[in-house]
N, C-alpha and C positions, 0 to 999 in steps of 0.2 A: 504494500500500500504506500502510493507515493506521500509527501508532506503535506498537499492541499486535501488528501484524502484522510489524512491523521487529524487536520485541524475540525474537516465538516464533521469527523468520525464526535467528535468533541464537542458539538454541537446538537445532540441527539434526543429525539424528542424523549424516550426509555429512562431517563434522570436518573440512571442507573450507573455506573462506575464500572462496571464490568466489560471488560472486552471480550468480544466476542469470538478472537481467536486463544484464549484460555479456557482449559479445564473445567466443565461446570462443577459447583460446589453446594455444600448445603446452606452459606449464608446467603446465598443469591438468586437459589431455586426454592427454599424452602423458609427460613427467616426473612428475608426482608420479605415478599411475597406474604408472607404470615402477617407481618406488621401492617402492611400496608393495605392488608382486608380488614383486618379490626379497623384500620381509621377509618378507611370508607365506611364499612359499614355503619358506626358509629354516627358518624357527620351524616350520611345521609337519614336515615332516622331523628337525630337531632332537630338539622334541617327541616324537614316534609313536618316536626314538630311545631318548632316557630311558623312557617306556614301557612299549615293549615289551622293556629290559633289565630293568626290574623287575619286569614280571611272568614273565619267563622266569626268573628266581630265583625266584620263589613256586614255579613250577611244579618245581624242585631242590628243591625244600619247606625250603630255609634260610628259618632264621627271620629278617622283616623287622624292621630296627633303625627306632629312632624317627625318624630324617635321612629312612630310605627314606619313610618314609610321609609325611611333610612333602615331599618333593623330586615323588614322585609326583602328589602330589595340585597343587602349583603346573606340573606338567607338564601338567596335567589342565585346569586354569584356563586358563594360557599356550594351549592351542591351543584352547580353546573361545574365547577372545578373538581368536585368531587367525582363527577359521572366521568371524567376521563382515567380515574384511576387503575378501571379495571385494566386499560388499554397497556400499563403502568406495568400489572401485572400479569399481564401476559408475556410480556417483552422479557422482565427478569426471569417466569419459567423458560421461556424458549430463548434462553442465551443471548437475546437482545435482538432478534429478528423481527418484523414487522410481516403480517398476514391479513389485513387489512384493506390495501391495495395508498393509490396516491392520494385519492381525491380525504379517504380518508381520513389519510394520517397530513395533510395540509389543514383539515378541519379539529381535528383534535389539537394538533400544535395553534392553533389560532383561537381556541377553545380556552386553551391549557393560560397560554397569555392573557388575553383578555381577562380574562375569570381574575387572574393576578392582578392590574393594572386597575382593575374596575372597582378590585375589593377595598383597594389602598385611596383612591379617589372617594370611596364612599367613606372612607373612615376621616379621611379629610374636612369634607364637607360635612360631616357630623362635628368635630370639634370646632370647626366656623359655626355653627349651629349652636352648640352648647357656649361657646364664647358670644356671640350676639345676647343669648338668651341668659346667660351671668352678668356679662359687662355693661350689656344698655339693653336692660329687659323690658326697658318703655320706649323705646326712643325708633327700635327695630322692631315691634313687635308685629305691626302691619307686615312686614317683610316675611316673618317665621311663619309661612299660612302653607298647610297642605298643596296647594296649589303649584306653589313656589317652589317646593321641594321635589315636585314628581319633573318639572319642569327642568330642575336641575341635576336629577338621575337620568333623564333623557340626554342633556350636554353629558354628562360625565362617559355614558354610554358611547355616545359619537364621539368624543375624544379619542377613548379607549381605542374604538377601532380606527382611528386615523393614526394612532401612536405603534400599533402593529404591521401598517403597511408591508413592513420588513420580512415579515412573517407570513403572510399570505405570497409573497414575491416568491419565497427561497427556500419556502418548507416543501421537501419534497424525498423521496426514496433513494438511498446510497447501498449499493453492492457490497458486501462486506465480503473475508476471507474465503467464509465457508460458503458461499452460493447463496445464499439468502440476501435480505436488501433491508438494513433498518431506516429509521423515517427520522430526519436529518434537517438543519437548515443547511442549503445547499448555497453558499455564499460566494461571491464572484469573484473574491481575492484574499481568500482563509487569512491569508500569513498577518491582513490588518483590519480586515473585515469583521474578524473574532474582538482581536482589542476595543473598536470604536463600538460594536454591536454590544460587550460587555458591558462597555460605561455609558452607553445611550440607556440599555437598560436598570442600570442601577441608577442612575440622577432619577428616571420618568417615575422609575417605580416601589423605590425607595427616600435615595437620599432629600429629595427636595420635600415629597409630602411630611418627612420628619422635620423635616425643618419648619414646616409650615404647623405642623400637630405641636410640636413641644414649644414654638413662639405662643399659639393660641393658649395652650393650656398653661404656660407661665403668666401670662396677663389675665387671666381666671382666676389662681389663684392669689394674684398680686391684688386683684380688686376685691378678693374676699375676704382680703385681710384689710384692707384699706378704705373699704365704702364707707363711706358717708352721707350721699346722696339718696333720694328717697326710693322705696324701697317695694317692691312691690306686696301683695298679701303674704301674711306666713304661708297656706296652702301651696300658694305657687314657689315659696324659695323654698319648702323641702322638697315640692315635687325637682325643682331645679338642681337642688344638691345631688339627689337620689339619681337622674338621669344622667350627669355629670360626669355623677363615680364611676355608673357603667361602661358611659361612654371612653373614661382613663382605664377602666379595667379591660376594655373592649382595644383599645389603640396600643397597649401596655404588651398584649398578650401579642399581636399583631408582628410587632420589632421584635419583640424576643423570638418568638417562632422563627423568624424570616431574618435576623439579622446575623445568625452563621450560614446561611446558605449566598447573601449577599456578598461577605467579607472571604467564603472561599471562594467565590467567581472572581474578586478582584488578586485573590492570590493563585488563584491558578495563571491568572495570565502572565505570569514570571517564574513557572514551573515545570518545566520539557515534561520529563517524565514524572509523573505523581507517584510518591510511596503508597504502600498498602493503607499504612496509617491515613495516607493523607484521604484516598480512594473511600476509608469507613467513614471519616469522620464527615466527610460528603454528604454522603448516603442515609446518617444520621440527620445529617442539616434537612437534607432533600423530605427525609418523613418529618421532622420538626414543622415544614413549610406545611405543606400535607394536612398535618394533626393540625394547625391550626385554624383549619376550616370548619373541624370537627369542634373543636372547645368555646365556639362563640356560640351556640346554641345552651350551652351547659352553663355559661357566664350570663346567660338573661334569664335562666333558671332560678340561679343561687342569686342574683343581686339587685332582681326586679320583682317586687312583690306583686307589682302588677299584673308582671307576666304572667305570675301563679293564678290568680284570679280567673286571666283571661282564659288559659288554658284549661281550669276547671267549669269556667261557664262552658268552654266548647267540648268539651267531652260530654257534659251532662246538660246540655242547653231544652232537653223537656220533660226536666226532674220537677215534681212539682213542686217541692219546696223553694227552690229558686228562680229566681227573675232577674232581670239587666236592668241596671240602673244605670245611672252617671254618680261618677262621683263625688260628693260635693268638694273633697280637697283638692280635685284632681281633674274637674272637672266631664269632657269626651276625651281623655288623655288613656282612660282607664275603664275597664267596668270593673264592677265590685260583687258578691253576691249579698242578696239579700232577702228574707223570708218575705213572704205573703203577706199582706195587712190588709186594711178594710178598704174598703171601694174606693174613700177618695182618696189613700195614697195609690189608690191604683189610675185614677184619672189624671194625679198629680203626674206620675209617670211617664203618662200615654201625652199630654202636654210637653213635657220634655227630651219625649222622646223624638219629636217632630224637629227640636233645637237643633333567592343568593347570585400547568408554567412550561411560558418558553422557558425553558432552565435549560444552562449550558451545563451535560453531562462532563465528565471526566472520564475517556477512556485509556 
């Protein structure tokens, strides 16, 4: 295999480490493969969970707060990233071959990216979100409207796919040792195509949204230690703090997943040949990236009570003991459950009621 063929080899949709003209093994056919079912699985359940809790609130016709629509739609992402995994593990059982065909595996790798790029743009716009809604919680509030937010996961959406051009271009099928053909970005000039392709991807889809998430969330915290100015109801500043935390438990979780798999793409590219070591600790980063698709459904579990709520109205939405209401701390941010009363809290009700990776492999 000549040099231009070693570098696309290096560029392989499989995020796999394994070369293909090596001995297969049981960490590469049977462990990670093993791993890397549990996450799916995992995340996709998780996922299909947040869901189909919010859209079983649409269907209560509560109105959707701006978190829901931000939370939904990285639910959306997260298992569309997830549905390529199985492709993921196929490649590690079969020694990193592709069976698939082209059209395929240019949709999967364009799948794999996007899903990436889309998920870090939503986590973004969420902490512009929570920062408007800390910082000048009167002044922006017109702005923070449902409307506003679906408006801005459609741009985030068209970005995404303009920021992949690269990927739709180049992703296509390489002949490897053994006769078989893995699914590859096929780049016009490897030897610096990889370098600028590396660091195009880490500014778009890393380094700049940190910068942008941990500026917002230091002027968050600097104004909650600092406010003076008038203040909106108590109801609203706990619901604010409580969405807040999620939202840093949620971007928190995000970089740590995702920031050794970013930090060995910028160190492979001063690395000929990779050690074993270096080969695992990849492969580790690679299902870190992975698992984190899975653990954001599990973090609106454990640190939104609301969620709990909503999820037990939609499981049981024609239990007779419960009914949907609004809630009064929380406004249509939330439903709450609550027992049956006499008519006219039932009329009061009826009243109111009207108111979810291109990853550059290591071969």
């Amino acid at each position: 295999m000549g040099s231009d063929d070693s570098e696309n080899a290096s560029l392989a949709l499989s995020n796999s480490s394994k070369n293909p003209t090596e001995p297969s093994d049981p960490y590469h056919t049977i462990l990670m493969p093993s791993i890397f079912g549990i996450i799916c699985f995992l995340g996709i359940v998780g996922n299909c969970i947040v869901i189909y809790t919010i859209v079983k609130k649409t269907k209560f016709r509560a109105q959707q707060s701006v978190p829901d629509i931000f939370i939904f739609n990285l639910s959306i992402v997260d298992l569309l990233f997830l549905l390529g995994m199985p492709f993921l593990i196929h490649q590690l059982v079969g020694n990193g071959s592709w069976h698939f065909g082209a059209t395929m595996c240019t949709l999967i790798t364009a799948l794999d990216s996007n899903s990436q790029i889309v998920s870090t743009y939503i986590l973004t716009v969420m902490t512009l979100d929570r920062y408007l809604a800390t910082v000048h919680p009167m002044r922006f509030n017109h702005v923070r409207t449902p409307c506003a937010a679906g408006v801005t996961i459609c741009l985030v959406w068209l970005l995404s796919l303009v920021t992949i051009i690269p990927v739709w271009m180049y992703a296509g099928l390489m002949p490897l040792k053994d006769g078989s053909v893995g699914c590859a970005l096929l780049l016009p000039n490897p030897s610096t195509n990889t370098y600028w392709f590396t660091l195009y991807q880490f500014v778009l889809a890393f380094a700049f949204p940190l910068v942008v998430i941990c500026g917002a969330f230091f002027r968050i915290l600097q104004n909650m230690v600092t406010t003076v100015g008038p203040l909106p109801l108590r109801s609203q500043r706990v619901r604010t703090r409580k969405v807040t935390r999620m939202a840093v438990a949620i971007c928190l979780a995000f970089f740590i997943c995702w920031a050794p798999y970013y930090v060995l793409q910028l160190a492979h590219l001063g690395v000929q040949q990779p050690s074993f070591a270096f080969l695992y600790a990849y492969n580790i980063a690679i299902s870190m990236g992975y698992a984190n698709s899975c653990i954001n459904p599990f973090l609106y579990i454990m640190l939104s009570e609301t969620f709990k709520r909503q999820f037990i109205v939609a499981i049981r939405p024609a239990h007779k003991a419960f009914r949907v209401v609004p809630s009064m701390a929380e406004r249509s941010d939330s439903l709450r459950l609550a027992p049956k009363c006499t008519q006219h809290s039932q009329s009061s009700s009826k009243h109111l009621h009207n108111m979810l990776p291109v990853t550059v492999a290591v071969h």
